[in-house]
N, C-alpha and C positions, 0 to 999 in steps of 0.2 A: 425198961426202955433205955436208962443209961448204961447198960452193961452192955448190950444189943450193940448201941452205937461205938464203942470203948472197941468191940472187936471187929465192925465194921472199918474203922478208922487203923486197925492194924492192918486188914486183906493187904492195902497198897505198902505198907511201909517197906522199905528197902535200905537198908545201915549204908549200903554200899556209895547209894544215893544220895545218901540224908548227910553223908561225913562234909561235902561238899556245900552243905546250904550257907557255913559263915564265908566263904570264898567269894559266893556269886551275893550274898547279902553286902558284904563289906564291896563291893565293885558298884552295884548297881544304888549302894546308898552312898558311895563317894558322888557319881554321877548326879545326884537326884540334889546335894546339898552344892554339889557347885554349881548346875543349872538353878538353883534356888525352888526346885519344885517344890511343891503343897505336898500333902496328904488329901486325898480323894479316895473315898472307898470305891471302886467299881462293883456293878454287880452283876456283869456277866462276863465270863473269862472271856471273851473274843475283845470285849473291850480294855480289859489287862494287859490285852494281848498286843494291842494297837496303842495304848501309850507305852507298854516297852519299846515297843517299837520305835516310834519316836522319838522316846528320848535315848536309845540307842543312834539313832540318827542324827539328831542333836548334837550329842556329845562325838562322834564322829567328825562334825563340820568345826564343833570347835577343838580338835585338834588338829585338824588338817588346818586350820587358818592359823593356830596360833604355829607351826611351820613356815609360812610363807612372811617374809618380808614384807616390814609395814611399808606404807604406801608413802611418796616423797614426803614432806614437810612433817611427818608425824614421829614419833617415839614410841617406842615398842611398850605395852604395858603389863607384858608378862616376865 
């Protein structure tokens, strides 16, 4: 049964694809320690799929805010 799955587990692999996984790791784990996010195991991809999502969005609004000029009486804290 372990060998079964070892070549099941290769059908999908693609080098092409996989050269790219420290790029989008290192992006989406800079994102996740500045947001301060947890570790949550989801356990079904659509819901992986909807906190990428989010905290894509997330981190979207805080750099589009940290762009805009702070507001009268305040100091910038970035």
């Amino acid at each position: 049964a372990r060998e079964e799955a070892r070549v099941r587990a290769r059908e999908g692999w693609d080098p092409e694809v996989y050269r790219f996984r420290g790029v989008v790791e290192g992006v989406f784990g800079g994102m996740k320690t500045r947001l301060g996010g947890g570790y949550l195991w989801e356990r079904k991809p659509w819901t992986a799929m909807a906190r990428a999502l989010l905290e894509l969005i997330a981190y979207g609004l805080r750099v589009l805010l940290s762009l805009l000029p702070p507001p009268p009486g305040y100091k910038a804290i970035y």
